[in-house]
C-alpha positions as a printed Julia matrix, in Angstrom:
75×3 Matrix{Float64}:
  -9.74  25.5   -2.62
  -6.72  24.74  -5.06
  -5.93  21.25  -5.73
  -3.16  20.1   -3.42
  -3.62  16.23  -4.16
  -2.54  15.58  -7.1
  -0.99  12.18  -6.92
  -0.76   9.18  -4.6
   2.76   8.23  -6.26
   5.68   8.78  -4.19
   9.35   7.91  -4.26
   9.55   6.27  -0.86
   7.55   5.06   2.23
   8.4    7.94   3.87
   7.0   10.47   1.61
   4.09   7.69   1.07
   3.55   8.18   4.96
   3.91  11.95   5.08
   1.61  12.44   2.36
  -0.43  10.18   4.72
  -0.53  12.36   7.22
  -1.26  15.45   5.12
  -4.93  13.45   3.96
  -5.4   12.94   7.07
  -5.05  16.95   8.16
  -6.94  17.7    5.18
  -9.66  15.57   5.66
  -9.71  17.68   9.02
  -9.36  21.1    6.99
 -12.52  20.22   4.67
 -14.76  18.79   7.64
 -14.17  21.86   9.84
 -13.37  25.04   7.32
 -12.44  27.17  10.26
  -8.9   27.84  11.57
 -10.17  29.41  14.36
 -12.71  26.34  15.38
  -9.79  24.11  15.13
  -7.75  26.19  17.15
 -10.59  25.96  19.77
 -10.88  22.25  19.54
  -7.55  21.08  19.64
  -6.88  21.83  23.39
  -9.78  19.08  23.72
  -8.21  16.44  21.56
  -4.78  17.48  21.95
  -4.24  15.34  25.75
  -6.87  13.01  24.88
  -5.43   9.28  24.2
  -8.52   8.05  22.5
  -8.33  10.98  20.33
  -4.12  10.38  19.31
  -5.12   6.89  18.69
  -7.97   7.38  16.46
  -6.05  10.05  14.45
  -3.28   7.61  14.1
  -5.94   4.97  12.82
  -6.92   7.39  10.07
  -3.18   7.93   8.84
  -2.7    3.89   8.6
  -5.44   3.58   6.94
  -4.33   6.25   4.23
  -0.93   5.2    4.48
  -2.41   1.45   2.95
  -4.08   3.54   0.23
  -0.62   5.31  -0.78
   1.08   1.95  -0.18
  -1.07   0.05  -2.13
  -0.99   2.93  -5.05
   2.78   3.01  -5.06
   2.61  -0.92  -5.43
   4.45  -1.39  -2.09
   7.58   0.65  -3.31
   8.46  -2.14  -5.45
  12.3   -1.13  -5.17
């Protein structure tokens, strides 16, 4: 796979969080490989409250990583 992260450094919070939320779908790319799995899955996960809430856990808690690598957009 081609390097897509190549810095946690971004202008703003709101690139900081959208490059949150790109880990986060990564982190779901490497763990399951296959588009077509996913596909398959997501119906499952997709209505599911617990689910929404835990992958909203996951983006805070890479959204503190970017935050706290972009010194807390010191601006």
């Amino acid at each position: 796979m081609e390097p897509w992260l190549t810095s946690l450094i971004t202008k703003t919070p709101q690139e900081g969080y959208e490059l949150a939320i790109k880990m986060s779908r990564m982190g779901v790319k490497y763990t399951q490989p296959s588009a077509e799995v996913r596909d398959k899955l997501r119906p499952a996960y997709a209505e599911n409250p617990d689910s929404l809430t835990a992958a909203s856990q996951v983006i805070a808690i890479h959204f503190r990583t970017v935050a706290a690598a972009n010194n807390y957009w010191r601006d």
